[in-house]
TIFIDREN-735085 format. One record per residue: residue in one letter; chain; z negated, x, y negated of N, C-alpha, C, O in turn. Coordinates in pm, whole numbers, plus 32768, in hexadecimal, padded with zeros to 4 digits. Layout:
! residues N
<node 'a', 'A', <Z, X, Y>, <Z, X, Y>, <Z, X, Y>, <Z, X, Y>>
...
This chain:
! residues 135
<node 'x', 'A', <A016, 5135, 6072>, <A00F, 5192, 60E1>, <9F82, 51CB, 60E6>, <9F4F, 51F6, 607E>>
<node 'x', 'A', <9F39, 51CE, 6167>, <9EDE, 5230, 617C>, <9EC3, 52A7, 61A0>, <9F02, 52D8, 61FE>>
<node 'x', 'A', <9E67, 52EA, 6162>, <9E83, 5383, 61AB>, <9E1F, 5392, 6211>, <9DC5, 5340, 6222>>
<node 'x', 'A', <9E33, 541A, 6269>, <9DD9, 5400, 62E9>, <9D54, 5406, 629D>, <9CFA, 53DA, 62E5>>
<node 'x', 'A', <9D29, 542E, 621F>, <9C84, 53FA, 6200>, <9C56, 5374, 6213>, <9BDC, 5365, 621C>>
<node 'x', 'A', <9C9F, 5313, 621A>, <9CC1, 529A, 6201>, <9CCF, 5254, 615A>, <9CE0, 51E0, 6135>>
<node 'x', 'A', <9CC0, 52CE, 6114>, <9CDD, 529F, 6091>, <9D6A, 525D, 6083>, <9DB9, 5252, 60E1>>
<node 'x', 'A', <9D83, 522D, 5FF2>, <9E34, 522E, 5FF5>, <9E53, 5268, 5F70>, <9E1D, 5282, 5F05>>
<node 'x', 'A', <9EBD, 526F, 5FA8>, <9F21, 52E6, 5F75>, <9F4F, 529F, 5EF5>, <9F68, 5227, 5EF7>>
<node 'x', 'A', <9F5B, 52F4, 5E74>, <9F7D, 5299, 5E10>, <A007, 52FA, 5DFA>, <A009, 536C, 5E29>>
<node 'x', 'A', <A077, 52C3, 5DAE>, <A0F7, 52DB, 5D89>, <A0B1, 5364, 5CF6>, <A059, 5347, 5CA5>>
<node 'x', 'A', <A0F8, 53F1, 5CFC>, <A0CD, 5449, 5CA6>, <A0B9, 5417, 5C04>, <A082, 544D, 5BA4>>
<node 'x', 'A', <A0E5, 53C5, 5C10>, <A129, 5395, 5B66>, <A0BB, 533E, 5B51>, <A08C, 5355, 5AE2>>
<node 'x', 'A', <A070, 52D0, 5B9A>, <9FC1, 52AE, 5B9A>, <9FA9, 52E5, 5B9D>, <9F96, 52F5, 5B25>>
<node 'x', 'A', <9F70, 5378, 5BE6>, <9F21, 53A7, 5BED>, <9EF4, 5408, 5B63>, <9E80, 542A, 5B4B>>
<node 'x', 'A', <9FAB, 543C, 5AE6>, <9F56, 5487, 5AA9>, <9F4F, 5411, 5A20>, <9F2E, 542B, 59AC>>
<node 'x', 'A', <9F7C, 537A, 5A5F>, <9F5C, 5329, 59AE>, <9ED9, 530B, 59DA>, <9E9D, 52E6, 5974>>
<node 'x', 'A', <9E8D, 5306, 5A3C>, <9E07, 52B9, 5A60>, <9DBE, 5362, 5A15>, <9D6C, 537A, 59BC>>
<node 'x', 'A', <9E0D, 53B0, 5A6D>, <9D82, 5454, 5A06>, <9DB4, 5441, 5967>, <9D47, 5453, 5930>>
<node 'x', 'A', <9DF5, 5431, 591D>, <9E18, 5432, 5898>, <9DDA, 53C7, 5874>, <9DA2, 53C4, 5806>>
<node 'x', 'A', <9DD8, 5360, 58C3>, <9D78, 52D5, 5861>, <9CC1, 52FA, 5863>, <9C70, 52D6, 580D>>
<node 'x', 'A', <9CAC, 5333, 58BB>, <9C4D, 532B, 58D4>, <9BE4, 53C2, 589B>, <9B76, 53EE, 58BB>>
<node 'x', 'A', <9C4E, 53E8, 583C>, <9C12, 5478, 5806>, <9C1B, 5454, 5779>, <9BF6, 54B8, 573B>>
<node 'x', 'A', <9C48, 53C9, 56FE>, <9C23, 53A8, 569C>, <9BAF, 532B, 5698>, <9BC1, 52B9, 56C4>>
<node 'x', 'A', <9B3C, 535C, 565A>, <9B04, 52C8, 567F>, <9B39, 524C, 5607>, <9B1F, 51D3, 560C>>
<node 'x', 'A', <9B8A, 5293, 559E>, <9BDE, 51DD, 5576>, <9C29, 51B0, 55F9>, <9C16, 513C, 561C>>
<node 'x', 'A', <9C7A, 51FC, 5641>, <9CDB, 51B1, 567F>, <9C5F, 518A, 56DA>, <9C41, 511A, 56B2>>
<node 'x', 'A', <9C1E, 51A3, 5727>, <9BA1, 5148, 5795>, <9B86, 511A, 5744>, <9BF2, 50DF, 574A>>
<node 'x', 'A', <9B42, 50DD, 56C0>, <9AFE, 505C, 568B>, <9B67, 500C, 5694>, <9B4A, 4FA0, 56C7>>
<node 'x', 'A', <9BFA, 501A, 566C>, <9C59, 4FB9, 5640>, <9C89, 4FB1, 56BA>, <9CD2, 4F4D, 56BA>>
<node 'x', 'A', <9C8A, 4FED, 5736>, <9CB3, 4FCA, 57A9>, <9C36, 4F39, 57D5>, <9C4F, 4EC5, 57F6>>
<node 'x', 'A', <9BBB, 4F7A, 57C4>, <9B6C, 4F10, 57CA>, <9B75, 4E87, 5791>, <9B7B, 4E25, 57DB>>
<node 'x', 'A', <9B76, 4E7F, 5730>, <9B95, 4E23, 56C5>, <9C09, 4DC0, 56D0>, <9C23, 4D57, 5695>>
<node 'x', 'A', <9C4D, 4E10, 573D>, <9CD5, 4DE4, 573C>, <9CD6, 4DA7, 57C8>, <9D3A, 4D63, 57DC>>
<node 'x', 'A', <9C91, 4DAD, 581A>, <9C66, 4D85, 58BB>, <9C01, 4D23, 588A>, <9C04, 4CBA, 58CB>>
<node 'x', 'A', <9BB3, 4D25, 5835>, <9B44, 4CA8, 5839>, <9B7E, 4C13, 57EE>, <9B81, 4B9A, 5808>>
<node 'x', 'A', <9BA5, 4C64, 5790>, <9C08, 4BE9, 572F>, <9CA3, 4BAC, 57A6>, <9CD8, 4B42, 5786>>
<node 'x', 'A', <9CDB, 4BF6, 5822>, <9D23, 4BA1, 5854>, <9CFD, 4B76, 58C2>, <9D48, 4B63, 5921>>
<node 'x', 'A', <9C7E, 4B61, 58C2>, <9C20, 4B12, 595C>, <9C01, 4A92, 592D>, <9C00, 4A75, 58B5>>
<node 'x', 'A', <9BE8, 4A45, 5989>, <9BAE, 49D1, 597D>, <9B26, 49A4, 5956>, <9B09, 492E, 5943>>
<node 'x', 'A', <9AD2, 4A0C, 594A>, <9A3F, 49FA, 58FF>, <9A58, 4A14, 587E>, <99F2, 4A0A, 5839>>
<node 'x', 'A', <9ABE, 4A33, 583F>, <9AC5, 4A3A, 57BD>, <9B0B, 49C9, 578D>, <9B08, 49BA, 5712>>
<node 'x', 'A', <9B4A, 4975, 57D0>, <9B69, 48EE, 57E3>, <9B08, 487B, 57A3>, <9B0D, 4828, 5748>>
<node 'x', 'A', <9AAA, 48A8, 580C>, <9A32, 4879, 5844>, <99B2, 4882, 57C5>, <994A, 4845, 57AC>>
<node 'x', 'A', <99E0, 48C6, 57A1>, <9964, 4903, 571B>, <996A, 48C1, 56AC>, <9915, 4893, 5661>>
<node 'x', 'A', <9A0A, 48C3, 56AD>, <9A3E, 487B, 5609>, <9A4D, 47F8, 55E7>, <9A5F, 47C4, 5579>>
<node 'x', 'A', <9A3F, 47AB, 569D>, <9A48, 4705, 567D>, <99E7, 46F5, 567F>, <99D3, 4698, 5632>>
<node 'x', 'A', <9954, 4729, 56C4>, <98C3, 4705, 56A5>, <9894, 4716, 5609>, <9865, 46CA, 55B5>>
<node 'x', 'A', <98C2, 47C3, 560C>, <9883, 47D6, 554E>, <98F1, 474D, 551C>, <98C7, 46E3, 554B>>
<node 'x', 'A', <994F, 4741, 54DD>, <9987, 4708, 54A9>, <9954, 464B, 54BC>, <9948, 45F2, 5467>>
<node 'x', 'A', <9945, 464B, 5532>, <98FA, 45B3, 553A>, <9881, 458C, 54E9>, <9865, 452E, 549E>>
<node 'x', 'A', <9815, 4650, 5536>, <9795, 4621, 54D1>, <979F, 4614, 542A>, <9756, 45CA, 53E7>>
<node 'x', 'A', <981F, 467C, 53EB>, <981F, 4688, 5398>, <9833, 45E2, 533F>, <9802, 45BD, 52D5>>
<node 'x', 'A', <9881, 45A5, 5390>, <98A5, 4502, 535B>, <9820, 44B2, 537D>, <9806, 4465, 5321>>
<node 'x', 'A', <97D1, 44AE, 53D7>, <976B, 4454, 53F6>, <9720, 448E, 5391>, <9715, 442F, 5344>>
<node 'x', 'A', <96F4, 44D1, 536D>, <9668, 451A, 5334>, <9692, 4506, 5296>, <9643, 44D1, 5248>>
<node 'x', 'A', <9706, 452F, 5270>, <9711, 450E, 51EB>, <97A9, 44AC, 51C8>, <9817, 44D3, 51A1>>
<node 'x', 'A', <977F, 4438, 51E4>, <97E0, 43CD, 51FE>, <9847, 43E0, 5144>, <98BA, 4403, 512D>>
<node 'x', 'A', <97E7, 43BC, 50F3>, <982B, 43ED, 504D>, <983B, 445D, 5047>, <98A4, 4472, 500B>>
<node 'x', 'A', <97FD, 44D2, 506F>, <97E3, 4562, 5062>, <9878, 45B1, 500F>, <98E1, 457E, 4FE7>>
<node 'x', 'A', <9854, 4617, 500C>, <988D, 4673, 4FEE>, <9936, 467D, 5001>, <9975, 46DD, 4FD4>>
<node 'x', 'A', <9964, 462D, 5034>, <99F4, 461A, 507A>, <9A50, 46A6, 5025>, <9A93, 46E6, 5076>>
<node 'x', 'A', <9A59, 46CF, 4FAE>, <9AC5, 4729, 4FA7>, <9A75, 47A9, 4FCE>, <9ABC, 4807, 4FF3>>
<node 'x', 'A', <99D1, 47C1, 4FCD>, <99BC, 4852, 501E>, <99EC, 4841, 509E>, <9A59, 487A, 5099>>
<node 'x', 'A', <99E2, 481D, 50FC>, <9A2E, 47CD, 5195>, <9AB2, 47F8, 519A>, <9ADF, 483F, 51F3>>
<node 'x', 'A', <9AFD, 47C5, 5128>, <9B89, 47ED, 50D8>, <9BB0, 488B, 5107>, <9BDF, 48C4, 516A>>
<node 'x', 'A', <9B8D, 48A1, 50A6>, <9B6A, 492C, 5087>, <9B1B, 49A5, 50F5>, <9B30, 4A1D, 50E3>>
<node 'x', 'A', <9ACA, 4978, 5157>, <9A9F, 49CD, 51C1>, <9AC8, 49B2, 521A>, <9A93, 49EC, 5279>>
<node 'x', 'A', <9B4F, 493D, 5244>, <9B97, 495C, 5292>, <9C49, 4990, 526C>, <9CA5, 49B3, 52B5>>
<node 'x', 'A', <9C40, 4984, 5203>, <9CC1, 49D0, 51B3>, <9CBD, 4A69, 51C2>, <9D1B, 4AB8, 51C4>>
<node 'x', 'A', <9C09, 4A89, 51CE>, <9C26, 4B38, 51AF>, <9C21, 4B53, 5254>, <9C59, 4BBE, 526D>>
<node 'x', 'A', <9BFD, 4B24, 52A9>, <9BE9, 4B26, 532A>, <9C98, 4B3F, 5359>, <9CB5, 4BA7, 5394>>
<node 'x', 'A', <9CEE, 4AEC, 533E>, <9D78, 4AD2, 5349>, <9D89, 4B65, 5344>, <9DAC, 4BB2, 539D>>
<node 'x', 'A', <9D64, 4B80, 52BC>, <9DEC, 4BF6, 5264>, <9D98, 4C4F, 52D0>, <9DDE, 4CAD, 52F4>>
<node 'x', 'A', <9D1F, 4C4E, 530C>, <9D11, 4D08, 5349>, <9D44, 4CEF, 53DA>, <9D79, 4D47, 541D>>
<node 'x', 'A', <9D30, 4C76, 5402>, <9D65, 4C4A, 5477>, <9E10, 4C73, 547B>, <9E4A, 4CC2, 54C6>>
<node 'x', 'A', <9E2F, 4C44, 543F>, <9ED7, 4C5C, 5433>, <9F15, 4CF9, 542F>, <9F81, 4D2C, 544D>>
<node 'x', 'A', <9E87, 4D2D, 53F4>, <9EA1, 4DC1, 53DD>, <9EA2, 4DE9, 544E>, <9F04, 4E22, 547C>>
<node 'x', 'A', <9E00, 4DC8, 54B3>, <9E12, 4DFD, 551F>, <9E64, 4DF2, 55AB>, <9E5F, 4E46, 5605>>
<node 'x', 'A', <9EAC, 4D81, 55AD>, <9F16, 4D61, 55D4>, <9FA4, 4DAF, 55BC>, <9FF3, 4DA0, 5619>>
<node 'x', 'A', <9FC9, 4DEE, 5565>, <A038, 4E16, 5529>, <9FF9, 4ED9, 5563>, <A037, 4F3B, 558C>>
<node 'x', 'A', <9F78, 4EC1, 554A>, <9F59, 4F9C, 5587>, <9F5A, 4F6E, 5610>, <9F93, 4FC1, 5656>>
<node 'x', 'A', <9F26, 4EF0, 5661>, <9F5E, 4EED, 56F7>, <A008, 4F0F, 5701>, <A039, 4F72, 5738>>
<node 'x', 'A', <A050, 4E9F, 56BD>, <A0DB, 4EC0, 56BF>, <A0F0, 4F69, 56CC>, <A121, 4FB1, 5723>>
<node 'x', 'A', <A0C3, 4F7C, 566C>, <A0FB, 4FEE, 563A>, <A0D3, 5072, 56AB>, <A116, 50D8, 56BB>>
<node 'x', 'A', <A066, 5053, 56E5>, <A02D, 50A4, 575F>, <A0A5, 5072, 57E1>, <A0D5, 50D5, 5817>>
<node 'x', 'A', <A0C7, 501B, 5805>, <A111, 4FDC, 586B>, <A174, 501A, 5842>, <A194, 5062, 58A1>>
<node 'x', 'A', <A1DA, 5034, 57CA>, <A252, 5068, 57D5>, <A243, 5112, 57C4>, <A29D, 5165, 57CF>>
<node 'x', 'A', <A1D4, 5124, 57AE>, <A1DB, 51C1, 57C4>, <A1D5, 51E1, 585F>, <A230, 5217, 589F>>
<node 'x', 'A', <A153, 51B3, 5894>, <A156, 51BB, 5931>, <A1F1, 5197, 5998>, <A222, 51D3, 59F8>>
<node 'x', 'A', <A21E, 510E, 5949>, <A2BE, 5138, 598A>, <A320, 51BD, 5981>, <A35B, 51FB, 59D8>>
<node 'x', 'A', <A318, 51CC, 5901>, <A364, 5225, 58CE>, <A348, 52A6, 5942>, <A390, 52C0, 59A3>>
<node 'x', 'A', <A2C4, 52EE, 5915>, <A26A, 534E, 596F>, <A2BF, 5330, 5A31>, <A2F1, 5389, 5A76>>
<node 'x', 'A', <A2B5, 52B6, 5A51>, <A2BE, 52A5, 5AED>, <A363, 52AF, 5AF1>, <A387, 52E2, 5B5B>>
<node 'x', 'A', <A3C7, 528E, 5AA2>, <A427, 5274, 5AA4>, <A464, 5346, 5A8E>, <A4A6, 5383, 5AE2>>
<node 'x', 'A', <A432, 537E, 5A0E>, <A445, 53FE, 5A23>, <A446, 543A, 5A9E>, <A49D, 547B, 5AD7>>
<node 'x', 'A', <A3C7, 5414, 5AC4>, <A380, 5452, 5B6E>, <A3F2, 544C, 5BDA>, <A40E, 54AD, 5C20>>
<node 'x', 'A', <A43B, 53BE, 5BE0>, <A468, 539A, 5C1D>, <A516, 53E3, 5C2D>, <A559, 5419, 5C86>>
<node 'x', 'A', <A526, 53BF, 5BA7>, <A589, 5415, 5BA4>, <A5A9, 54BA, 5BC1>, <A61C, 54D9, 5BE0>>
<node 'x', 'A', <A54E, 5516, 5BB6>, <A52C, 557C, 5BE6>, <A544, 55A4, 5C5A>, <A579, 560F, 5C7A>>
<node 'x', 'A', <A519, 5549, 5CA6>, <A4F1, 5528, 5D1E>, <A586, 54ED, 5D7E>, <A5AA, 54FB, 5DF3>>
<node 'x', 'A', <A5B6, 54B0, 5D15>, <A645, 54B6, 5D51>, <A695, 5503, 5D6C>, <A6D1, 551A, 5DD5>>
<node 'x', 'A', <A698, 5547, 5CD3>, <A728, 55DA, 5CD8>, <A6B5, 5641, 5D4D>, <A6E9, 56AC, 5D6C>>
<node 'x', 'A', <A666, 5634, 5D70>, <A632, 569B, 5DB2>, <A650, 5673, 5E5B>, <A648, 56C3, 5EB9>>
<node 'x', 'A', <A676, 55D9, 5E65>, <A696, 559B, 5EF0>, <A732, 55A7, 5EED>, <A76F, 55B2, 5F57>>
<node 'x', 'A', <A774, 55A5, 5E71>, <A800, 55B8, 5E6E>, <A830, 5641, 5E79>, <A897, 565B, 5EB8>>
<node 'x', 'A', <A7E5, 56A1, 5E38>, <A7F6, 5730, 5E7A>, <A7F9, 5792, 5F14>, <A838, 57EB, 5F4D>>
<node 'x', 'A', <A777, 5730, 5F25>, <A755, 5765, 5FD2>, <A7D3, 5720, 601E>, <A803, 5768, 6076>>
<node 'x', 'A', <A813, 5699, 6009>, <A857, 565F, 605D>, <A8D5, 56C8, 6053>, <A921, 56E6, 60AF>>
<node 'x', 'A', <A8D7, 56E4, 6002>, <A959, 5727, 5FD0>, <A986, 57D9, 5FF7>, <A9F2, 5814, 5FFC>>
<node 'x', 'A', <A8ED, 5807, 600F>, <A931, 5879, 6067>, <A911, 586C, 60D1>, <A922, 58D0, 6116>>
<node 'x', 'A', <A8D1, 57ED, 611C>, <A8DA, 57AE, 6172>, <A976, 57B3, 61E7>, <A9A0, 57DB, 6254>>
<node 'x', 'A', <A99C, 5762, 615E>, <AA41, 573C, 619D>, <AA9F, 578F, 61A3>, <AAFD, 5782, 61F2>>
<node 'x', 'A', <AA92, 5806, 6140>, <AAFB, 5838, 6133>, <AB11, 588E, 61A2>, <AB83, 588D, 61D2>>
<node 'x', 'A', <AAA5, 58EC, 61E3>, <AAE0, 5933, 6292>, <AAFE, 5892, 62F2>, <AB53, 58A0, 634A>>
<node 'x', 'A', <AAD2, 582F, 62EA>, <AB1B, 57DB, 632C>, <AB94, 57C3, 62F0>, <ABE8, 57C0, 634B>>
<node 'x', 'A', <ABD4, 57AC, 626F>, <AC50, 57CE, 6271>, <ACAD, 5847, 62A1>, <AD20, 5854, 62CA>>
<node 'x', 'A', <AC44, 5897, 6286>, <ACD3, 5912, 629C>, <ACE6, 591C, 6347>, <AD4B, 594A, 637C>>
<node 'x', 'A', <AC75, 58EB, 638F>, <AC77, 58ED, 641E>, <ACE9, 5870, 644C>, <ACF1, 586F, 64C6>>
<node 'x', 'A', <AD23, 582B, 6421>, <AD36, 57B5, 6443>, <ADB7, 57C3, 643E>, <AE0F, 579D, 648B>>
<node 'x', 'A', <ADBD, 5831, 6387>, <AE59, 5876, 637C>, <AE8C, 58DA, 63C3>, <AF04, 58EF, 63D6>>
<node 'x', 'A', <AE21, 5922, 63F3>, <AE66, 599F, 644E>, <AE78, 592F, 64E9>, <AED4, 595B, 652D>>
<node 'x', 'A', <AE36, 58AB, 652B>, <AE67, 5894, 657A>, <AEC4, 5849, 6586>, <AEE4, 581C, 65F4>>
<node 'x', 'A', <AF0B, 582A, 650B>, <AF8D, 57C7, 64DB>, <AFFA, 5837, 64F3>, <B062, 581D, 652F>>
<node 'x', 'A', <AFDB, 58BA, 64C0>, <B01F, 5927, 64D5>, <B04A, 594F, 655A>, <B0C2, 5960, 6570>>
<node 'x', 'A', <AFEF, 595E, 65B7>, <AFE1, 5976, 662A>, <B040, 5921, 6658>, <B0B3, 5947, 666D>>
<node 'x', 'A', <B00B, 5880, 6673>, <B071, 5804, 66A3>, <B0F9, 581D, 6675>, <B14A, 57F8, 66CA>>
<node 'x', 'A', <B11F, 583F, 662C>, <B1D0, 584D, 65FA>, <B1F6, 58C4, 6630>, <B267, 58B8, 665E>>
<node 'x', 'A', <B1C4, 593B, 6640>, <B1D4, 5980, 664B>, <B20B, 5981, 66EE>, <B27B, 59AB, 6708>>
<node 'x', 'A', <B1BF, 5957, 6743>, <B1B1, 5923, 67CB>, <B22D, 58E4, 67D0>, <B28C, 5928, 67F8>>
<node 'x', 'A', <B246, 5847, 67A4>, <B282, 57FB, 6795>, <B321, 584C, 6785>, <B388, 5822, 67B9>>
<node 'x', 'A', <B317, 58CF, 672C>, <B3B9, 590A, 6711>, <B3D9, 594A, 675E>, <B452, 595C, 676D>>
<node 'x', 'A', <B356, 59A3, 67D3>, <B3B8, 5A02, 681E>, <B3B7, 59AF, 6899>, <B380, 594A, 68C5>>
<node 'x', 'A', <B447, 5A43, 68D0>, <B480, 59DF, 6974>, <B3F8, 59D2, 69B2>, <B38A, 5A08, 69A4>>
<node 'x', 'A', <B429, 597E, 69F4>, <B3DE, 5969, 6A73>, <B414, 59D2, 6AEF>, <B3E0, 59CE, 6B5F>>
């Protein structure tokens, strides 16, 4: 949705996980970290290094290779698992919101209805009432 600034409108529950991420700078590095490592230039990075690494030292070193992409894994995996772990808080956060937001739509409807019930009963009243005396 846009607003008449022409900005758009973000759902409250973005708006206060985007201010909470953005007021630790671990969570912005590992947000970073975590956007560059699931793009395609980081793709892109690791089949070139990794190619030069085989052309350039054809006997070379093969278990450091091993080993600096083993430790790459374990922080990678880490940072994958604090994305997770950011994604189910931000649900959680939007899903609270949401719910809130319900009993507060289920309330209004509700004294909403109820002078339309009692109007509906005093004219059910009325109709019988009509209906019993002579004509």
């Amino acid at each position: 949705m846009i607003q008449p600034s022409g900005e758009p409108r973000h759902h409250p529950a973005v708006v206060a996980h985007r201010a909470h991420r953005s007021g630790d700078a671990q969570l912005r590095l590992a947000d970073s970290i975590t956007r560059f490592a699931g793009s395609m230039w980081f793709v892109y990075l690791h089949a070139i290094g990794i190619a030069a690494w085989m052309l350039a030292l054809e006997r070379g070193p093969w278990p450091t290779l091993t080993l600096v992409v083993s430790f790459e894994a374990i922080f990678l995996s880490t940072f994958v698992m604090i994305g997770q772990n950011r994604q189910a808080a931000f649900q959680q956060m939007k899903a609270d919101h949401e719910f809130v937001q319900q009993e507060l739509e289920l309330k209004t409807n509700t004294e909403l209805t109820r002078p339309i019930h009692a109007m509906t009963a005093e004219l059910h009243r009325r109709m019988l009432a009509d209906d019993r005396s002579p004509s």
